[in-house]
Backbone as CSV, one residue per row, in Angstrom:
resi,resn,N_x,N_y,N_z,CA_x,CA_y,CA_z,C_x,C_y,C_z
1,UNK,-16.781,1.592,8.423,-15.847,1.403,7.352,-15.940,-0.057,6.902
2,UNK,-15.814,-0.385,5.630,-15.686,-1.237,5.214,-14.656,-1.858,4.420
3,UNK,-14.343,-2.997,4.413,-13.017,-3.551,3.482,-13.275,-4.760,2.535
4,UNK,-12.909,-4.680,0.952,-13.569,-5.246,0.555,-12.457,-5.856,-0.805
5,UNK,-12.149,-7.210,-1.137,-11.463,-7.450,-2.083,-11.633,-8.327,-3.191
6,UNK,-11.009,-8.264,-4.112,-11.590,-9.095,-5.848,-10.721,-9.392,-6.767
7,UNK,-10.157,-9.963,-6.847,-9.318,-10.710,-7.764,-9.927,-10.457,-9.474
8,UNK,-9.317,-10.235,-10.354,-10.049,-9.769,-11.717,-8.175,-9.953,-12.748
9,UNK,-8.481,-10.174,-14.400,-7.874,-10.290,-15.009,-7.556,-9.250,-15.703
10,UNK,-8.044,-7.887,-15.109,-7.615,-6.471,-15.827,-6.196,-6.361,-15.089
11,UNK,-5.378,-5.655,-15.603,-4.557,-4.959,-15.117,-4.525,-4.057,-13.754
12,UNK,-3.496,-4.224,-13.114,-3.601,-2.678,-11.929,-4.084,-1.352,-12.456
13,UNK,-2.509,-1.190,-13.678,-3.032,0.459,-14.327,-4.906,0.433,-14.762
14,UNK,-5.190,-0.432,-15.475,-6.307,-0.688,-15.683,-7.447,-0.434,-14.503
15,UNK,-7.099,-0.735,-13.397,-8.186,-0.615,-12.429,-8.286,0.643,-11.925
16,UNK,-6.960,1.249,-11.829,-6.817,2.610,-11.215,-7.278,3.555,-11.637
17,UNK,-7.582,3.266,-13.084,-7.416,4.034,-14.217,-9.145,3.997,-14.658
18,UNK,-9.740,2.816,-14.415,-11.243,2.913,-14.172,-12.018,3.304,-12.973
19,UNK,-11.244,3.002,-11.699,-11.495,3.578,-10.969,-11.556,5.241,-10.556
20,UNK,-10.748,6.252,-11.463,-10.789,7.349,-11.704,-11.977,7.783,-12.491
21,UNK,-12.159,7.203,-13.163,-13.232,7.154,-14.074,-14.589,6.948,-13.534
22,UNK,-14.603,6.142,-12.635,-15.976,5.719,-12.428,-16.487,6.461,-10.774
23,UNK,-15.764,7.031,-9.642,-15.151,7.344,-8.357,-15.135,9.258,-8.769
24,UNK,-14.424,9.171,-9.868,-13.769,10.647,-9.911,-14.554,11.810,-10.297
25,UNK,-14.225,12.947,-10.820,-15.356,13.977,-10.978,-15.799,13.295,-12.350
26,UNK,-16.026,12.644,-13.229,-16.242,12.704,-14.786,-17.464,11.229,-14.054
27,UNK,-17.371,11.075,-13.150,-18.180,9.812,-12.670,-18.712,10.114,-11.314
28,UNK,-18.530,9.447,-10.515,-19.991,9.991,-9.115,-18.706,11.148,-8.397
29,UNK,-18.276,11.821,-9.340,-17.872,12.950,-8.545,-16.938,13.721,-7.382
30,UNK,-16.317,12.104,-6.872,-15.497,12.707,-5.820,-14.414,13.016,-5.643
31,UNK,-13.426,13.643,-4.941,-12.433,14.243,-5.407,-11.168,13.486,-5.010
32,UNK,-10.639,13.592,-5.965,-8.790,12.807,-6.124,-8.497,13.245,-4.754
33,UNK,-7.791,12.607,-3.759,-6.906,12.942,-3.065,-5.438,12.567,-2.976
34,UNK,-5.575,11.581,-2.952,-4.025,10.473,-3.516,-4.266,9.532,-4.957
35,UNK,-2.883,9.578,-5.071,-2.823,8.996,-6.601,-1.369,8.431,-6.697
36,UNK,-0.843,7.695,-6.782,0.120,7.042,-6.970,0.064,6.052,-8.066
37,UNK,0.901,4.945,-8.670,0.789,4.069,-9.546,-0.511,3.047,-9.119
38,UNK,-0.253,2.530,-7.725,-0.678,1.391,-7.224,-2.159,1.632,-6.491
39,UNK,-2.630,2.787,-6.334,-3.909,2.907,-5.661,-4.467,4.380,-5.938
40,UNK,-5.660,4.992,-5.111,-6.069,5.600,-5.494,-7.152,6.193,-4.369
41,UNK,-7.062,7.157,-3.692,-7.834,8.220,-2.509,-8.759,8.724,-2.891
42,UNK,-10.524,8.751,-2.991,-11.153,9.823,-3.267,-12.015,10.458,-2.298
43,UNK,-12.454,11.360,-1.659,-13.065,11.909,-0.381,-14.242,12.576,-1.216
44,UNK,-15.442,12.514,-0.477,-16.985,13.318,-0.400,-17.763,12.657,-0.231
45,UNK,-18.885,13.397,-0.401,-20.187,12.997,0.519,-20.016,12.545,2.092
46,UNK,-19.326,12.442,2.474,-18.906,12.534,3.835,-18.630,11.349,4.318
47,UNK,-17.697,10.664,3.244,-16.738,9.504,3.272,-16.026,9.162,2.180
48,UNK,-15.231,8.164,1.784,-13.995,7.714,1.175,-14.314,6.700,0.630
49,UNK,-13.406,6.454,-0.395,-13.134,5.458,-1.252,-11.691,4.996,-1.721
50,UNK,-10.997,4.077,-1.086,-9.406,4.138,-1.410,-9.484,2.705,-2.154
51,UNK,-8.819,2.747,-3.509,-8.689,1.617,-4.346,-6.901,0.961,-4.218
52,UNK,-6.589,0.196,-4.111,-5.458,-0.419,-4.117,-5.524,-1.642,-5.118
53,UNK,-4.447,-1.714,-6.392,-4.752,-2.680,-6.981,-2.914,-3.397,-7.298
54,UNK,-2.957,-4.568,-6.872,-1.690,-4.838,-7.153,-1.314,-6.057,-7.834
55,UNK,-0.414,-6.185,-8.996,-0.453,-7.127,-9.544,0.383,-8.781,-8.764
56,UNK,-0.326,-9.803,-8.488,0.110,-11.232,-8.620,-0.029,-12.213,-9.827
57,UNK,0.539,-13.284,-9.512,0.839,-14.060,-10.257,-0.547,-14.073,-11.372
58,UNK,-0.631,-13.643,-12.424,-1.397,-13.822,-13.767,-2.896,-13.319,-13.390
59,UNK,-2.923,-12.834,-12.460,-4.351,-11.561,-11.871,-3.862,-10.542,-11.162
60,UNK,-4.605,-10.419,-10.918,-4.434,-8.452,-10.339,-5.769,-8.323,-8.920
61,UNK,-5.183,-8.088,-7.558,-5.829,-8.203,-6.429,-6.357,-6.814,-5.971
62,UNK,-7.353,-6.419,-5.979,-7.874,-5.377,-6.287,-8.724,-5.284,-4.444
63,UNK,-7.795,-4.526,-3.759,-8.501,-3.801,-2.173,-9.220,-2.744,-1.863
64,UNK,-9.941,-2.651,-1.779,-10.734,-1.445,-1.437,-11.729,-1.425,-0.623
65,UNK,-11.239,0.299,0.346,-11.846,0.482,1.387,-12.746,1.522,1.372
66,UNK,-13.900,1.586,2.173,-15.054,2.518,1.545,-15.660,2.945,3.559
67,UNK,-16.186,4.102,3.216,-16.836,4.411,4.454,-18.032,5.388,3.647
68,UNK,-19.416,4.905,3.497,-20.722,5.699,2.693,-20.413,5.545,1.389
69,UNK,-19.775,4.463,0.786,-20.038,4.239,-0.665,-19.945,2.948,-1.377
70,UNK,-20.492,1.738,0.274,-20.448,0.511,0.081,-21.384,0.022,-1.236
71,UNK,-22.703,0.552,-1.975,-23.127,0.046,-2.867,-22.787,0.307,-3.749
72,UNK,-22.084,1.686,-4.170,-20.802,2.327,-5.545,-19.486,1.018,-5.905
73,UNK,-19.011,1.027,-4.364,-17.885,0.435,-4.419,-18.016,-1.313,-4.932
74,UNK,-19.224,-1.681,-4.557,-19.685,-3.245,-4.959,-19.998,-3.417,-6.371
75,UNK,-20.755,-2.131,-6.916,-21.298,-2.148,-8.178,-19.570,-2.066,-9.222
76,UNK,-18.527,-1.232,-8.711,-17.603,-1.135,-9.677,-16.458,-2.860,-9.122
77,UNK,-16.778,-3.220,-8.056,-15.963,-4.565,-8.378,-16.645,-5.438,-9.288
78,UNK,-18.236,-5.214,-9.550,-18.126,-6.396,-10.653,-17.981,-5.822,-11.966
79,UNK,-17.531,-4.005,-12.428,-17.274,-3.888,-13.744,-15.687,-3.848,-13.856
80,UNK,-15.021,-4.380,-12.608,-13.369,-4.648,-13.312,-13.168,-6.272,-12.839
């Protein structure tokens, strides 16, 4: 497992909201499991991807944990 974090000037909703996008079936396919305002669960290929994005002072701290989708998960911290 891996843990991995990035500071960026998008929004939370914004990240969650690309992260569905890019994570989800309309993108590499995997399936919603949790969804709340603040983060975001997706399970397959025979590991996870959980996005947590929360807003601080004038950025947005963006956590995410991955087990088999460490080069997905690197490639979408540098498109938010």
């Amino acid at each position: 497992m891996a843990l991995y974090s990035v500071e960026t000037g998008t929004s939370p909703e914004d990240v969650i909201a690309r992260a569905k996008g890019y994570f989800g079936e309309s993108g590499l396919g995997l399936s919603l499991v949790t969804e709340d305002a603040c983060c975001v669960v997706f399970e397959g290929g025979g590991g996870h991807v959980s996005v947590t994005a929360s807003d601080q002072e004038n950025r947005t701290e963006v956590e995410l944990e991955t087990r088999e989708w460490d080069y997905q998960v690197k490639q979408f911290m540098g498109q938010v």
